[in-house]
C-alpha positions in Angstrom: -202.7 45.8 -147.6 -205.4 46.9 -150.3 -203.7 50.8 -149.8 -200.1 50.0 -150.2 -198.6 50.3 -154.0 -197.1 47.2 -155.3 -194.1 45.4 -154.1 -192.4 46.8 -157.6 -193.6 50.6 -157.3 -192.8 50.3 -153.5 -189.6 49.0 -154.8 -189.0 51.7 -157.2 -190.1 54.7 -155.1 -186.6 54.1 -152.8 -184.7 57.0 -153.1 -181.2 57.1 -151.4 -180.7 61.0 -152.5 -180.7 63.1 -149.4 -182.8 66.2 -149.1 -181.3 69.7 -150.1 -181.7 71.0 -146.9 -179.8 69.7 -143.1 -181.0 67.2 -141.5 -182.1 69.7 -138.1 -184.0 71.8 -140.8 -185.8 69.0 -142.8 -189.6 68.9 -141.0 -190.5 65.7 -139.8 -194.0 64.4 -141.5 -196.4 63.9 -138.7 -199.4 62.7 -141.7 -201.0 60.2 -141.6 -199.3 56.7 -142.1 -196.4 57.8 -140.5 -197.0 56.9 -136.9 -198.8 54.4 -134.6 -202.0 55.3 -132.8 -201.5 56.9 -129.1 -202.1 55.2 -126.3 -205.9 55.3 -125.2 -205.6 57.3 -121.9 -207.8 54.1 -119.8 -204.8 51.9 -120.2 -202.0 54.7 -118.9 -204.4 56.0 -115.8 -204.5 52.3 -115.4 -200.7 51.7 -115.5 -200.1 55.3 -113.7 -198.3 56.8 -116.7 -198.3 60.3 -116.8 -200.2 62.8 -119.0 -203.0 60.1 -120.2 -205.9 62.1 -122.7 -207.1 62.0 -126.0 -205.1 63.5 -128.8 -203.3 62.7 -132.4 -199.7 62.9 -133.7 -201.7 64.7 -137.0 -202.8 67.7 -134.2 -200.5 70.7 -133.9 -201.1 70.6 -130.1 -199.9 67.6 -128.5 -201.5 68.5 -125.3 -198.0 68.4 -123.5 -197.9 69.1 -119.8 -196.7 73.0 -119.6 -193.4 72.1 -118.1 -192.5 69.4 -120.5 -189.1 70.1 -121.6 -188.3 70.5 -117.7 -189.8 66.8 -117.5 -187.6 65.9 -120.4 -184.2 67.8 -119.5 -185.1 65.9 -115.9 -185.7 62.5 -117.4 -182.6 62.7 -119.5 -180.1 64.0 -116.9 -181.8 61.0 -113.8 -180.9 58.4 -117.0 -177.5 59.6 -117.5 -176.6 59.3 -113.9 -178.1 56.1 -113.7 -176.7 54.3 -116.7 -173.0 54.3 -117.7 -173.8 53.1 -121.1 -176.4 55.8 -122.5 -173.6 58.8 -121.4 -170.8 56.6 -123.4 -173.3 56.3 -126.5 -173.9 59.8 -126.3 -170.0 60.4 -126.1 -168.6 58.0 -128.3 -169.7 58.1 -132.1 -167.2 59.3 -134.4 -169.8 59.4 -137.3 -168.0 56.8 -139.5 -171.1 55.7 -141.0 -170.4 51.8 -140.7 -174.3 51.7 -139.6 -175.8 54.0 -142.2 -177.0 51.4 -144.4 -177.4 48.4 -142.4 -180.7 49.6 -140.7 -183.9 47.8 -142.7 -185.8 50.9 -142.2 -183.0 53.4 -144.1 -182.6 50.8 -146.8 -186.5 50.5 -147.7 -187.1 54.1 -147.4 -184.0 56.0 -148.0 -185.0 58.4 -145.0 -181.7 59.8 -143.9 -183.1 59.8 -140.3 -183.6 56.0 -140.2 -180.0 55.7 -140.6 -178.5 54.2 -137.2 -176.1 57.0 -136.5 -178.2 59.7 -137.6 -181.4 58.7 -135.4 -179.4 58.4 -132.8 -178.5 61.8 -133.8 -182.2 63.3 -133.3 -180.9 62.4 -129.1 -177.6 62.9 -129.3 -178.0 66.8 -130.5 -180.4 67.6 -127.4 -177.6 65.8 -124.8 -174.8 68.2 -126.5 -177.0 71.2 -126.1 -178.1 70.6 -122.5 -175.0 68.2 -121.0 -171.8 69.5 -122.5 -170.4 72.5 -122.1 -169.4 72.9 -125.6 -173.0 72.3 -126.8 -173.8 74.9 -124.9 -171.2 77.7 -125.9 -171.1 76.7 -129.7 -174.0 75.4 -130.4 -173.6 74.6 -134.5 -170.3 74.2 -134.2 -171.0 71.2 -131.9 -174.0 70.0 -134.0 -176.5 70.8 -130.9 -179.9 71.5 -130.6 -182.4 73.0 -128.1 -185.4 70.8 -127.3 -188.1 71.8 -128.9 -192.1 70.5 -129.9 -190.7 69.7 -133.1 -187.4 68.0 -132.4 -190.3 65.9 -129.7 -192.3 64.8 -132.6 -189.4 64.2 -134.6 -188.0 62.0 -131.7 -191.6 60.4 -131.7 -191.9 59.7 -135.4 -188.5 58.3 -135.4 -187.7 56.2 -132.4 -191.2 54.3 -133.3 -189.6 53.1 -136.7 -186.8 51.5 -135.1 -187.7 47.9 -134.0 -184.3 47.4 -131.3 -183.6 44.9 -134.0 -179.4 45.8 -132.9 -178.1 45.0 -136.7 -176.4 48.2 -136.3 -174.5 47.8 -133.4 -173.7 44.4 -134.9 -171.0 46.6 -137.2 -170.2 49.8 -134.7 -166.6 49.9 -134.4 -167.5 51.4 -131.0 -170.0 49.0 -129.7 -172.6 51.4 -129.7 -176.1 49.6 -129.1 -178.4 52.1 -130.6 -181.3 49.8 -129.3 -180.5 51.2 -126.2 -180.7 54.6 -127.1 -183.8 54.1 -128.7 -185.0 52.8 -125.3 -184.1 56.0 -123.3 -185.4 58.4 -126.2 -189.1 55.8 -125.8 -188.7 56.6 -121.7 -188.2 60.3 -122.0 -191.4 60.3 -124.5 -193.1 58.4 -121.8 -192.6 61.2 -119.6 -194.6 63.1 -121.6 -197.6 60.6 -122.1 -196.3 60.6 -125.9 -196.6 56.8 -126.3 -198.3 54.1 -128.9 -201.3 51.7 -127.8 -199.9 48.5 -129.6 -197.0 48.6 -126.7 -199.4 50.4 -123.7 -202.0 47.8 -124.0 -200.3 45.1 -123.9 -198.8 46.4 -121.0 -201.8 46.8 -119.4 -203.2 43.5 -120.5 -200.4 41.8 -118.8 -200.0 43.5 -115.7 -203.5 42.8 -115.0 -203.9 38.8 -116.5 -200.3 37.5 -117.0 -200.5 37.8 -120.6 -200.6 40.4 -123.9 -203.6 39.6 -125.0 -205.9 39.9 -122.0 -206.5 36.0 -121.7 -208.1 35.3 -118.6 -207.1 31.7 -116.9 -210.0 30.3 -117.5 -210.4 31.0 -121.3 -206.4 29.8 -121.1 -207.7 26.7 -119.8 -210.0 26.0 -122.4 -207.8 27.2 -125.4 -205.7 24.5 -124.2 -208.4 22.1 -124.3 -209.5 22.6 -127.6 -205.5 22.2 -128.9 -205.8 19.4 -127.3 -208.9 17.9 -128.4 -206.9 19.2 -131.9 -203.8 17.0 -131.4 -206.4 14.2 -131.0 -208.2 14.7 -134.0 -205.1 14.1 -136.0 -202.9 11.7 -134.0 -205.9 9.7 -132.1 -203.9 10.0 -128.8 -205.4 12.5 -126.0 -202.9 14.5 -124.0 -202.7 15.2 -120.6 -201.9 18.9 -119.9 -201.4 20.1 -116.3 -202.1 23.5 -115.6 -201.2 25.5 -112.2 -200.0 22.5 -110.9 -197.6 22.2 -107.6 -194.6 20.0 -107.5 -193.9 19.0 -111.0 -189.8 19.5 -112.5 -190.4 21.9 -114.6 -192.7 25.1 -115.9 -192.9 25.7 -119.3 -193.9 29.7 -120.2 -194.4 30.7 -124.0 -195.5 33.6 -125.3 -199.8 34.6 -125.3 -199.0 34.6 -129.4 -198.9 30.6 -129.5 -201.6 30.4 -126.9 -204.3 32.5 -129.4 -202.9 33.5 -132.7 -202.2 31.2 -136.0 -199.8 29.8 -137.0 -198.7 30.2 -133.4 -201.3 27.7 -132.0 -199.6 24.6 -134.5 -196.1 25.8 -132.6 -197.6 25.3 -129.1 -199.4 21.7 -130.2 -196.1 20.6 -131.3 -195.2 21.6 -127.7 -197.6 19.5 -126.0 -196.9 16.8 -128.4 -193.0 16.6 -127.5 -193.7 16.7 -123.8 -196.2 13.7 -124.1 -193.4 11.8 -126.6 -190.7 12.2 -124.0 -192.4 12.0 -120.3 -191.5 15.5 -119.5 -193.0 16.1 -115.8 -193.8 19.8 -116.2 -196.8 22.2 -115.8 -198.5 25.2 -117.4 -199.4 28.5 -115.5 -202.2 30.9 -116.1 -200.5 33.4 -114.1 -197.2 33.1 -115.6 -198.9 32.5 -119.3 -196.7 35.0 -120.8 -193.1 34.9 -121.7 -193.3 38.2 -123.9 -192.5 41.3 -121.9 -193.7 44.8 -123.9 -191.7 46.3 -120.5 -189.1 46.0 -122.7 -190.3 48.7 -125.1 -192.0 50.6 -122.1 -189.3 51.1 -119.4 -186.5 49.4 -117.2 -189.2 49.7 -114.4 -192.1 48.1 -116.0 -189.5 45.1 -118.2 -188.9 44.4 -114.4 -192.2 44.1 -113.1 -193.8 42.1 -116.3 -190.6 39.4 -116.1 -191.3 38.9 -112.0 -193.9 36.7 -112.6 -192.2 34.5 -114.3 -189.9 33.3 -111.2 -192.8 34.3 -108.6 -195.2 31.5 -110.4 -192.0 29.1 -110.6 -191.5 29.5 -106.5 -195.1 29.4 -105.9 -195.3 25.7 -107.8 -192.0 24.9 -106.5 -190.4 23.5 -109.7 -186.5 22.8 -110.5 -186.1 25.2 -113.4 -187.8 27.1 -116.5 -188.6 26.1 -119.7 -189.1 28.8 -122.2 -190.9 28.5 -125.9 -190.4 30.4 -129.2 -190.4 33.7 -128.3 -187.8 36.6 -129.4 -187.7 39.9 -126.9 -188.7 36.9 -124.1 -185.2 36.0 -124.3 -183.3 39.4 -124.7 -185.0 39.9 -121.5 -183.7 36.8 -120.0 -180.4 36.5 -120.9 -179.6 40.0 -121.0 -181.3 41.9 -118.2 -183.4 38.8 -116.5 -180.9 37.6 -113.7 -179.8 41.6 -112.7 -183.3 42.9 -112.4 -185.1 39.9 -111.2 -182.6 37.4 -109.5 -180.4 35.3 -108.3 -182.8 33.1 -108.5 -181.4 30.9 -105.9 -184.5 28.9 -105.0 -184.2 27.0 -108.6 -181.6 24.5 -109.7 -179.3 24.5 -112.7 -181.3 23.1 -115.4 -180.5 19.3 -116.2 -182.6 17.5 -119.1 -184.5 14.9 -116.9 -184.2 12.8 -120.3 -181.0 13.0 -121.6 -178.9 14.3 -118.3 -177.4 16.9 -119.8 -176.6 20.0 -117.5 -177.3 23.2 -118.9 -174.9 25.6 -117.6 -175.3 28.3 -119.9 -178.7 28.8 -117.8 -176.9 28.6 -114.6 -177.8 32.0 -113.8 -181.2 32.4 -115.5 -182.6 28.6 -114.8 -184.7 29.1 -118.3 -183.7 27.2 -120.4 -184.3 27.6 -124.3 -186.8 24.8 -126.2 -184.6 24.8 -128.9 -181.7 24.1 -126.9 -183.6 21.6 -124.7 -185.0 19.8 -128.3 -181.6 20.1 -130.2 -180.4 17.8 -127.1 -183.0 15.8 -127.3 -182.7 14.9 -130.9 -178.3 15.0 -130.9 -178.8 11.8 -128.2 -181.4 10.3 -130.3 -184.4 10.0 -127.6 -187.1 11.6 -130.3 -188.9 9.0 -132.9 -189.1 11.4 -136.0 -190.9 10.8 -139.6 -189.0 13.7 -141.5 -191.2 12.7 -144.5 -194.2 14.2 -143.0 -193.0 17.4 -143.9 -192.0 16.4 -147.1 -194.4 18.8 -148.7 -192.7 22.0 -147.1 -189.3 23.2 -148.7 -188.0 25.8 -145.3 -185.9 28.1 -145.0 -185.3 30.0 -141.5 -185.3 33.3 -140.2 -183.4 34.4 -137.5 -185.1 36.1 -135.1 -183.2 39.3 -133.9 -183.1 38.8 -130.5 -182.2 34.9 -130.1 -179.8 35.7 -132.6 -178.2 38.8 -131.5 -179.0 39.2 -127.9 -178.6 35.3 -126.9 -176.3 33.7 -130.2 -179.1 30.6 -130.6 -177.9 29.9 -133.6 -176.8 26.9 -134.7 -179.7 25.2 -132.5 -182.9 25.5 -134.7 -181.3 24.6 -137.8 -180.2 21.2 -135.9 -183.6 21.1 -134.9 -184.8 21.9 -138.6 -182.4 19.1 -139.9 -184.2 16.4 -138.1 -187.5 17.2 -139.0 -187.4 19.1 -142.7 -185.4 17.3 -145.4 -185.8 20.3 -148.1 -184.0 23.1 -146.1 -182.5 25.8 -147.7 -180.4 28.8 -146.2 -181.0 32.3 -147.2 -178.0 34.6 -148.6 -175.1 34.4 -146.4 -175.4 38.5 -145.7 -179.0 38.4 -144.3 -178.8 35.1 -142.1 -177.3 34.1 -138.7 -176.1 37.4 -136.8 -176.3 39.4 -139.4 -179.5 38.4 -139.7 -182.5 40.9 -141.3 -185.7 42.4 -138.8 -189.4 41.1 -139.3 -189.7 45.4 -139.3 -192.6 44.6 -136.9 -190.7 44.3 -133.6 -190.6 46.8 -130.4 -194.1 47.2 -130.6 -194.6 48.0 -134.6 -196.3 45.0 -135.5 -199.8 47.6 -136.2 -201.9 48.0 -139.3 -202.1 52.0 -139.7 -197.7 51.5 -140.4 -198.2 49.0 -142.7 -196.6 50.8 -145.5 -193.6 51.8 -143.4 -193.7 47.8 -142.5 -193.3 46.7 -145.9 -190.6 49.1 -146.6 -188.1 48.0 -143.5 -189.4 44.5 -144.5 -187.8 44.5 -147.9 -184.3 43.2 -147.0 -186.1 39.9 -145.4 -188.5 40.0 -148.4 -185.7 40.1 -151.1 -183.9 37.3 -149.5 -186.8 35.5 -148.9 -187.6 35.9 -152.9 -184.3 35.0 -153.7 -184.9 31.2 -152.3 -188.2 30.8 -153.2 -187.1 31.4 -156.8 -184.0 29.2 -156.5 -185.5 26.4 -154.2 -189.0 26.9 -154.9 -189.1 27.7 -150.7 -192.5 27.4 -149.4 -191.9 27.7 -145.9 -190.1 30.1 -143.9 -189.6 28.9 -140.0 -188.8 30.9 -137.1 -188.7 31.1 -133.3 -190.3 34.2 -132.7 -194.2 34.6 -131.7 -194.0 38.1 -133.4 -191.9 37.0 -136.6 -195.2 34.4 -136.2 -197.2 37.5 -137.1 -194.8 39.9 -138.4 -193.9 37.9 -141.3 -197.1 36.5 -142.9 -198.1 40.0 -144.3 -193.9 40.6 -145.1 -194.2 37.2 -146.8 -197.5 37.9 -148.8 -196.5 40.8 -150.0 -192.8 40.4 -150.8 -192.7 36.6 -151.2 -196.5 35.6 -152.2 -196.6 31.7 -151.8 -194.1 31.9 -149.1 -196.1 30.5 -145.6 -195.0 31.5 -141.9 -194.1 28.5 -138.8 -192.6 28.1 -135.6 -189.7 25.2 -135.9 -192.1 23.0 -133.1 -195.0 23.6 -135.6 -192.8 20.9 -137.9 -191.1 19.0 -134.8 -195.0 18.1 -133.9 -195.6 17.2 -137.9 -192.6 14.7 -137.0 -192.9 13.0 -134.0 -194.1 9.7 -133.6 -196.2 9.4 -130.4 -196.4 6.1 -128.8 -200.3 4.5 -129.5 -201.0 7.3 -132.1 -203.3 6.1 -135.1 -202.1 6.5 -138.8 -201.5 9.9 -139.9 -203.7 11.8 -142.4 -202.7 15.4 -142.0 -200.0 17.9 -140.6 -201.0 19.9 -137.6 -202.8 22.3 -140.2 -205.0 19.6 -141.2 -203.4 19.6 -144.4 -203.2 16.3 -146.4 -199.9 14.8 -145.7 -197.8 13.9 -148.7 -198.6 9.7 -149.6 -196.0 7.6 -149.1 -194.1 6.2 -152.4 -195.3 1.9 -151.9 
């Protein structure tokens, strides 16, 4: 962050004025700062991707294979056939502009080509020029393009500042997802072995352990452990935790964020916690200890392969249904794509809350259910002993994570949640909450240092509305259900919002909760004093 200007130059330097020259004859800047490291050519040999070697977006040569625009054309045309949607996308936009602004990216850098319809654009132009017949006759007439190196690197510059946050399609008259797109472009690149290591590595991580980060089961074991040996510091009661255990009701899979990263590791005490205060017969996996999937950002292929594990570890164990934690792209996978690619999962039950009874037949297909759904019920039939005052000292506000917002409509959950355990909560303006809701500008594989500045600039619109309450409501926390937000939005915070702290909604359920035989509380989950009691 030491590199970046201030929030107010940053904040000044905006300029919505486009460039004299077209759009097709504006050069993309392949400098520095403007793109994500390659992919290290270990992790694609690994994975089988195609074209793995050593080379930099800054380089003239790309070290393409020779018949690369072949490959592409190939790529593009096998896609087309294959998915109904991406031809319609490519067929449909009218150019209206109802997207232009509403991308975070556009709106903190003024870049004409991070506006929705025009990025979408940068693909569209190739599919007129080498799929429809008037592309190919009347080529500037139709606003088509040949593929070339540079409209490559402009597709790779591009398509890795767009986070599939989907606030665009939110306001397409048309219904054009334009995360989708992005997808297909990020395929065809991969074609090429043009590809970013903060997505290919934790690819490769998981296909090999289960999880993003590499964790082996035993280390996930012990990480456990010491949470546990945590939760008993500060509540004097130890927890029993089974892990890779057969016959229990329920597996619960999280993300590899609240396993090993803070503040993630407070969310998944307050986890633990809530299963010990209700009974909850369930088990952990270290094969299945990852509810993430980077597949997502990879390819339909490898989003299938990641998720498999999820109902291949629930057979194995031979629960009744799935339990899934605070995660975001976790559960566009699930309820969008999850039950197509991977199911029917036949060999599960509907999900019924062994506590409250309640079926939940929204996950009839899926058998995950949400934890803020599951929580939510908990806490609407009253089977949770709660100590809002504990959290007395925080003053919330929540962010809606993109895809449980958009991609799922988990909406009015957490904030019941929030309700029950925070009594200073405060909403953000009206504009930049609920579906219409603002990006971490980290998502879809962005969340890496050398964009930082490119970070801070999509992250303004979440920054400004975060400042807005914070000066209003003297906000202090800012809650989510989202292991990247968990990450995204501490240096988004710092910088935009200094003051402003980062939690996952269980982190302040777990503050809460009263466990049965626990010793007088001292401190939150972050050993932080807890606020004294008035006598």
């Amino acid at each position: 962050m030491a590199d970046l200007p201030k929030a107010d130059e940053l904040f000044k330097s905006i300029n919505y004025t486009p460039p004299s020259t077209g759009w097709m004859d504006t050069p993309v800047d392949c400098s520095p700062g403007n793109w994500c490291y390659p992919a290290k050519a270990d992790k694609l040999e690994y994975l089988g991707f195609p074209n793995p070697r050593q080379w930099s977006p800054a380089d003239v040569d790309w070290k393409l294979p020779e018949n690369w625009q072949d490959i592409v054309h190939q790529g593009f045309k096998e896609r087309l056939d294959k998915y109904r949607s991406l031809k319609v996308f490519m067929d449909v936009c009218v150019r209206c502009g109802a997207c232009a602004d509403k991308c975070h990216f556009f709106i903190g850098s003024g870049d004409p080509k991070n506006m929705p319809v025009l990025r979408a654009e940068l693909m569209r132009s190739v599919y007129r020029k080498d799929f429809t017949m008037a592309g190919k006759i009347l080529t500037t007439l139709t606003g088509s393009r040949v593929m070339t190196e540079d409209v490559l690197k402009e597709w790779f510059i591009y398509f890795y500042q767009c986070t599939e946050c989907r606030r665009c399609s939110l306001f397409c008259p048309y219904g054009i997802d334009t995360a989708e797109v992005t997808m297909m472009a990020r395929e065809l690149l991969h074609l090429c072995g043009v590809n970013i290591n903060w997505i290919m590595e934790p690819v490769a991580n998981c296909n090999r352990t289960g999880n993003h980060l590499g964790i082996q089961p035993h280390a996930f074991k012990d990480i456990v452990e010491f949470m546990v040996d945590d939760i008993e510091e500060i509540t004097g009661k130890k927890l029993n935790v089974p892990i890779n255990e057969k016959g229990h009701e329920v597996i619960f899979i999280t993300p590899s964020g609240d396993v090993f990263a803070d503040p993630g590791i407070y969310t998944f005490m307050g986890y633990l916690m809530l299963f010990d205060h209700i009974g909850l017969d369930y088990t952990l996996s270290t094969y299945a200890s990852e509810g993430g999937n980077f597949g997502l950002f990879t390819s339909a292929d490898m989003m299938k392969k990641l998720n498999g594990k999820m109902y291949a570890e629930a057979k194995r164990l031979g629960v009744k249904w799935i339990l899934g934690g605070e995660c975001g792209h976790m559960w566009r996978v699930i309820n969008q794509y999850m039950d197509t690619m991977n199911g029917p999962a036949n060999f599960l039950e509907v999900p019924k809350s062994p506590i409250t009874g309640t079926v939940f037949h929204n996950a009839a297909q899926t058998k995950m259910v949400h934890i803020a759904e599951f929580t939510a019920d908990l806490m609407k039939h009253n089977k949770l002993k709660l100590d809002p005052t504990r959290n007395d000292h925080i003053r919330a506000t929540f962010h809606d994570s993109c895809n449980p917002a958009r991609a799922m409509g988990l909406l009015d959950e957490p904030r019941y949640v929030l309700n029950n355990v925070v009594k200073n909560f405060h909403e953000m303006p009206e504009q930049t909450i609920r579906e219409q809701t603002f990006c971490c500008a980290g998502g879809a594989g962005l969340n890496t240092d050398e964009i930082m500045e490119i970070r801070m600039r999509g992250g303004l619109p979440r920054g400004n509305a975060l400042k807005s309450v914070q000066e209003e409501h003297d906000v202090n926390m800012m809650a989510c259900i989202c292991a990247i937000d968990r990450a995204t939005l501490i240096p988004l915070a710092d910088y935009w919002a200094p003051g402003v702290d980062i939690c996952g909604v269980h982190e302040l359920v777990g503050n809460a909760l009263i466990l049965d035989g626990e010793k007088e509380r001292e401190t939150d989950l972050r050993l932080n004093p807890l606020p004294k009691k008035e006598e």
